[in-house]
Structure formats: C-alpha cells, structure tokens
N, C-alpha and C positions, 0 to 999 in steps of 0.2 A: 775646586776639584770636581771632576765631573762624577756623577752616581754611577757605582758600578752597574746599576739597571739603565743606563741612559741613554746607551748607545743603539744605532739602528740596526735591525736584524740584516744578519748575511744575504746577500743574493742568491736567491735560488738558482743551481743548476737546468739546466734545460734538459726536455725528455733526451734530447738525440744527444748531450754532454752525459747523463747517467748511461745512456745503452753504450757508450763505448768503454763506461770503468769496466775493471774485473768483476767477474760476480760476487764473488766474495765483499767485493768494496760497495756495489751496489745493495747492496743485503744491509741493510742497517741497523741489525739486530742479530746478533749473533752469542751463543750460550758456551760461555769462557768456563775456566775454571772455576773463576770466584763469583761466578752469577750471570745472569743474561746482561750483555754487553750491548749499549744505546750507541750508535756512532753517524748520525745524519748531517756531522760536517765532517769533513775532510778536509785533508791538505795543513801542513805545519811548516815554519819557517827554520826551527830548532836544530833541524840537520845531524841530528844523532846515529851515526853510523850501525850501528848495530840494531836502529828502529825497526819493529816489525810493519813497520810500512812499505820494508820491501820485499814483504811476502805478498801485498795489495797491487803490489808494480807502480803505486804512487809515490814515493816519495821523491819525485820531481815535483812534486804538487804543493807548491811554497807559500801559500793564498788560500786560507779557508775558505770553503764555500759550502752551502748547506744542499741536503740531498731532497729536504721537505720541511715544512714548517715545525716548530716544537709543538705544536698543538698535534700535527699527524701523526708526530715520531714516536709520544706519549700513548699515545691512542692504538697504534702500533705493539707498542709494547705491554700494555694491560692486557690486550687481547691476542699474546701471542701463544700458542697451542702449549706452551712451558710455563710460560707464568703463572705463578701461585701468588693472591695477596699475602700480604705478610710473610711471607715465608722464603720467598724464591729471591735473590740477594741481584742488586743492580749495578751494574759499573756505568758511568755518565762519560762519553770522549778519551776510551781507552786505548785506542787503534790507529786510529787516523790523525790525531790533532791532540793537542793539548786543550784540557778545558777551561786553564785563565789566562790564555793568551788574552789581549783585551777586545780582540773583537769576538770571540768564543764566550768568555766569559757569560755575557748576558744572557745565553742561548742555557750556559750550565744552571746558571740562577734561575730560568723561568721554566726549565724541565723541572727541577727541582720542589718550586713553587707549586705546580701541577700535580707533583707527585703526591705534593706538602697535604695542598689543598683535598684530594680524594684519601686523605687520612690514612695514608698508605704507611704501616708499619717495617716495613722490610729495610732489611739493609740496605744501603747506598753506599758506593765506594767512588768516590773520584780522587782521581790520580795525575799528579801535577809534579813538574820539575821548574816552574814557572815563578810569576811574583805574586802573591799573596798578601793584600796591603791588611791596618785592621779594619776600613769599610768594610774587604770582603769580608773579614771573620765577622762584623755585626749581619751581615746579610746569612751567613752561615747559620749562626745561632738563631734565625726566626724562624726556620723550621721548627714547630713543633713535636711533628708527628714519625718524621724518619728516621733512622737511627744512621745519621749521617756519619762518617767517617773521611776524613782527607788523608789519603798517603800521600807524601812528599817523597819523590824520588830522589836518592842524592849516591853518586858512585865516587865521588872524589878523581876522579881521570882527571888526569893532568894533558895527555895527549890531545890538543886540539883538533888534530886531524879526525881522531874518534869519538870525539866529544866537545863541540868547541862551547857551547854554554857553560860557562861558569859557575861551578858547584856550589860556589858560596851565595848565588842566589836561590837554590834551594836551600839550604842552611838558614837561611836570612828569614825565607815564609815558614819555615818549621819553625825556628823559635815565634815570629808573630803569630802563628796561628796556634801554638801551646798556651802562647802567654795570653791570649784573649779565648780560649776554647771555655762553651758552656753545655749549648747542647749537642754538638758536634764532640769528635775526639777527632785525634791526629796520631798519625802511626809514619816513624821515619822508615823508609822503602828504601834500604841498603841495596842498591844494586846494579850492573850486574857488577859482583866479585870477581874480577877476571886474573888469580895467579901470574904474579909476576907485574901485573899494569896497574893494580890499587890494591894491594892488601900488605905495602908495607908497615914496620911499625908505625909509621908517622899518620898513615893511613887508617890504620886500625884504635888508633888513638882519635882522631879526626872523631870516627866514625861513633867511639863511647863518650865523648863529650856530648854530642848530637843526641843520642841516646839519652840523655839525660834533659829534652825538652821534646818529649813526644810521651805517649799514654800507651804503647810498645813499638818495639824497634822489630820487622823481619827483614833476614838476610835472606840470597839468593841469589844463581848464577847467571850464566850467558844463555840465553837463545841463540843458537846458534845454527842456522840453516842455510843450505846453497846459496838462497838466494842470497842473504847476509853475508858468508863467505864468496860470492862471485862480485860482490861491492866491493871488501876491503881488496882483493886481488885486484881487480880495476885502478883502483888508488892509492894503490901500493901501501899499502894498510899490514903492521905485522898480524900472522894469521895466528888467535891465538890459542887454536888445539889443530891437532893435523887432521880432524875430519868433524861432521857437523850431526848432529841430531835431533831427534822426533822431539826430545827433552831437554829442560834446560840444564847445561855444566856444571855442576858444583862439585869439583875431585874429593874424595874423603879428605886427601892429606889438605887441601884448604877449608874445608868446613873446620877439623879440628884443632889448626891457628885458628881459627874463630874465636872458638872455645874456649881454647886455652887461655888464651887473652882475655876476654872478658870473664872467667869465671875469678869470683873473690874466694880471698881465702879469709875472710874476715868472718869468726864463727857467728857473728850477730847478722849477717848474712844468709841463715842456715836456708831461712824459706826461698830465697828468691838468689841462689847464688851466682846465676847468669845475668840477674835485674829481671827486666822485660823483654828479653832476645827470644824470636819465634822463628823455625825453620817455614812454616807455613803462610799467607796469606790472612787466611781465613780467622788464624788460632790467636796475630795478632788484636785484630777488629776484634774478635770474640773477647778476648780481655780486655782490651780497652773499654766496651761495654759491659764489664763485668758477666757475661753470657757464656753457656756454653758452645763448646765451636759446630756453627752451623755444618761444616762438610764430617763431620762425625769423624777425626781423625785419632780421638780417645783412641779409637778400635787398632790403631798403628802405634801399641804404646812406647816404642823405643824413638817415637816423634817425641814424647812426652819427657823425653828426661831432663830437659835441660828447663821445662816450664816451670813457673813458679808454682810452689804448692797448693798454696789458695787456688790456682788456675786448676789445676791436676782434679784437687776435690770439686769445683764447680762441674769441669767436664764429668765425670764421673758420677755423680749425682744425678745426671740427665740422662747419662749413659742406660741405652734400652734396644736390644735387638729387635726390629722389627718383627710383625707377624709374617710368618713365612707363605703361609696363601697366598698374604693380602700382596706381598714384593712378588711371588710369582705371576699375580692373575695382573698387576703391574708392571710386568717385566715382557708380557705376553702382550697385554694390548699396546706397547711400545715396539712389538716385533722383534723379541729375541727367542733364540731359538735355540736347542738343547737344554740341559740341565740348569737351574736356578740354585745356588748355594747360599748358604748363609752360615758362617763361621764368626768367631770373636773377633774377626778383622776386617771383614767387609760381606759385602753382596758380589756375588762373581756370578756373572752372566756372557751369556756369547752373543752374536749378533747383533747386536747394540753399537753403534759408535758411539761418540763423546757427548753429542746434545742430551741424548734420552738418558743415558747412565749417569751424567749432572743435574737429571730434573729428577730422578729417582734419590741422589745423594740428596739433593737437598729436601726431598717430600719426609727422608725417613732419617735426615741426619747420622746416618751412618755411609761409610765410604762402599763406593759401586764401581767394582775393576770390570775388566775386559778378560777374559779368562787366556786370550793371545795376547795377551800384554800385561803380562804380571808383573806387581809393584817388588820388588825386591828388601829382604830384609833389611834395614838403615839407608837403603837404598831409595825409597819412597820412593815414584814420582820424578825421579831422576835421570841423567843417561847415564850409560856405562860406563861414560868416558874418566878415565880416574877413579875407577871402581874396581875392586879384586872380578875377576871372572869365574866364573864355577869350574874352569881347570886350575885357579891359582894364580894365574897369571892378571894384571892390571893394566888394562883398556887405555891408550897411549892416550 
C-alpha cells in the first residue's frame, strides 16, 4: 500500500486559469467562523448538493487542483494581517475540496507538517466526509505541537440525489480514527439536520450510536442560500424550507427532537446528561481538548445548558471580560465606528464585518456581534427560519 505522503503534488493552476475563478475562490485564505480558513486546492468530485461551493460558482469543478504550492499557502497564512500564533484557530480544505480525497490528502499532511514543524500551537480543524484509513491516523498522531482536531461529517441522507456519498463511509473513518486517536481528537459533525430528510428515529438513533466513537458530537443545520436553493430548483431537488438565509437552519421544534432524544434519564448520568452533544463548533473541539471554548460562548449561557458539567466549570473558570480600552482602541484600529460595548454576553460593535469581529473573538475569547445583526436569545447564530418572531408569530 502506497504512503499516504507518496503521492505527487496537484498541478498547479495557471495565472490566466486563477484570474478567471471568483474572487472569493481565488482568495485562499479566508476568516470563517471557526478560524482562518487555508483553501489553495479546489475542486471535489463528492457532488454534495447542498455544498458551499456553490456560493464559489465551482462546483462543476470535479478535479482538484491547487491555487499554489503548500510552502506559499503556509507562508500565506502565518503572515496573514489576522493571524495570531497560538491562538487564532486554522481550518485546512474547508471550502472547495475535501482534504482526504487521495490526491488532496498529501497536500493536507504537509501543511500540517509545516504548521507542525514552526511549533505552531493553535487549533487546527480539518473536515472530512471522506475515507480515513489507520496509516492516516499514524500520520495524524505525529504531529506534535498542534492541537489537531478531525471533524467527520456524517448527515445520514438517504436521498442520492442530495447526497450521493454514502454515510456509512464517514461512519466507517469516525470509528478508525476514535479507535486509533492519540494526539489528535475527533468530533462527529452531525450535519446538516434537514426536518423531515434525516432526523427520523432511525436517524437519530444512527446518529447516538456514532456519538459514542468520537471525543464530542456537534449538531447543526442547513446553509442554505440562493445559490444552493437555485441548484436544487435546477434538479428538481425538494426545496427544503420556502426561503433561504444569511444563517444556517436549525428550526427550534428540531433542535428540541434532538434533545429530547438524546438526553438520559439515568440519574448516574446527572453530569453529562446530553453525553458529548454541542450546539457550537468550537465548544466541541474545546472539550474534546479538555480547553475552554476558544470563541468565548460561555458568555451565551443558555448555549451552555445542555454541556457537560466538567465542560461548564472549565469554560467558566477562563471566563474574563476583556479590558475595555484595550477592545475599544482594538475595535478602532480594525475600523469600527460608533459605540464599543461590553456586556456579560459579548462585545457589540458597528462597522466591522465578519473577518475583524472573528479576529477580535478570538484575541479576547469572548463573542464579538455586529450591533445590525444581533444574536437572538436561544436563537444564537441562527436564522429565523423556524424561530418564534418578536410579534409571536414563527418564521415559515
């Protein structure tokens, strides 16, 4: 069997093939939620209908290829005006491609190496629906120095037309990569949740077997945007909420089948009566490292209910409101404008989009809104869609 280091790196795209992608797809570093985002291959063969690679306008793009060397993309990314060592959280081929396709894969191993190698402590997140042999997991675990993390994405869709990859080959790398994890962790990536298309019981049974070979399980809904709803319309795809949003779906009345299902009623259960079930990203990884959660969501504590106790007093324990100067005269030289707040729930600023208010959550560990885009009580982070409305009424 050949060495998952073995294979020969991607073809590089040509200048006049980068100046025709989108910019967005040409930009190979972009500051997501859960950390600055590495993406200098493109193109996936996987064909997941609801991929955000049709917000890039690639996903005809069936053939990875790479945008620049892993040595540039690295180099790139250490020295990008957001990154913090240690501290600023990495996702590796979360956009455009998967990172253990097998001709991807080497390109994931030797950013990683790179990263290894400048003894970079920071988070790393890669995110795969892919196969996962345990070679990879020995190459996983020689990282030293990063605080690796593999989410496995697994939805259970049954519908091939929506999903034609077979769930049970992520199922398959979640248990090998539990069963051989040492310095890495693994967190199962339930998602998306789509009412009505995978959250039957058989489904949701599926889903807590699973849960019991990973080092936490987050749930989470649909992305769902024009561009995604003007695909399934194309391909006669059922549409599955009648309109589309900034945020990703998760209606109240499905998050709380969630819940209810997996919470024990076994009182030798008292600490952890959900298990390892996290509504966030971040809050997973943070436990599976035993850490408190880098995007400071302690300060959103009805996030917090359903976490394990031990989880609760870690976060909590770190818990520290920034100095408020120090977040103003930081919120200023980032270009926001009006009033700086600081409340027991976040930093609320104006003029700021999404990159500079993710590089501020993560400098100061606590959550950084948008004051025109307020987070809503139990609402988090979420759209409306399936959400009571402030006249009473719920968001079809």
């Amino acid at each position: 069997m050949a060495s998952p280091l073995s294979r020969r790196p991607l073809p590089l795209l040509t200048t006049e093939q980068i100046a025709g992608l989108t910019p967005g797809l040409s930009d190979v570093i972009e500051y997501r939620k859960s950390g600055l985002s590495l993406n200098h291959i493109v193109g996936c063969p996987l064909d997941c209908g609801y991929c955000v690679r049709h917000l890039f306008d690639n996903f005809e793009m069936k053939v990875p290829r790479a945008l620049m060397s892993d040595v540039d993309a690295v180099r790139a990314l250490i020295t990008h005006r957001y990154f913090q060592p240690d501290t600023t959280p990495i996702q590796i081929f979360n956009r455009a491609t998967d990172p253990m396709l097998p001709v991807v894969k080497p390109h994931t191993f030797n950013v990683l190496r790179l990263l290894d190698e400048r003894r970079m402590t920071n988070h790393v997140l890669v995110v795969t629906r892919w196969r996962v042999t345990p070679e990879d997991c020995a190459v996983l675990n020689s990282f030293v120095n990063l605080r690796l993390t593999v989410l496995v994405t697994h939805s259970g869709i049954d519908n091939t037309a929506i999903e034609p990859v077979d769930s049970a080959i992520a199922a398959t790398s979640l248990r090998t990569l539990y069963e051989h994890a040492d310095r890495y962790r693994t967190v199962l990536y339930w998602r998306p949740i789509v009412p009505g298309l995978n959250d039957s019981d058989a489904h949701l049974e599926r889903a807590r077997e699973l849960s019991r070979h990973a080092h936490a399980t987050v749930f989470t809904g649909l992305f769902f945007r024009d561009e995604i709803a003007s695909y399934y319309e194309e391909h006669g795809l059922p549409l599955p909420y009648g309109d589309t949003a900034r945020r990703k779906i998760m209606p109240e009345q499905a998050e709380q089948r969630i819940l209810d299902f997996f919470k024990s009623t076994d009182t030798a259960e008292v600490e952890a009566p959900w298990g390892k079930l996290f509504r966030k990203t971040s809050c997973g990884v943070a436990h599976a490292h035993d850490e408190p959660d880098y995007n400071g969501h302690y300060g959103i504590r009805e996030l917090c209910d359903i976490c394990p106790a031990s989880q609760v007093g870690v976060c909590a324990a770190a818990w520290t409101a920034p100095d408020a100067e120090d977040v103003t005269a930081t919120a200023r030289r980032l270009g926001a404008s009006g009033p700086v707040e600081i409340d027991e729930r976040a930093i609320t600023v104006e003029g700021l989009d999404e990159p500079p208010r993710y590089y501020m959550q993560h400098k100061y560990g606590y959550q950084c809104h948008d004051r025109a885009k307020p987070h809503h009580h139990r609402q988090h982070g979420r759209a409306p869609i399936g959400w009571p409305a402030q006249n009473g009424t719920t968001a079809p």
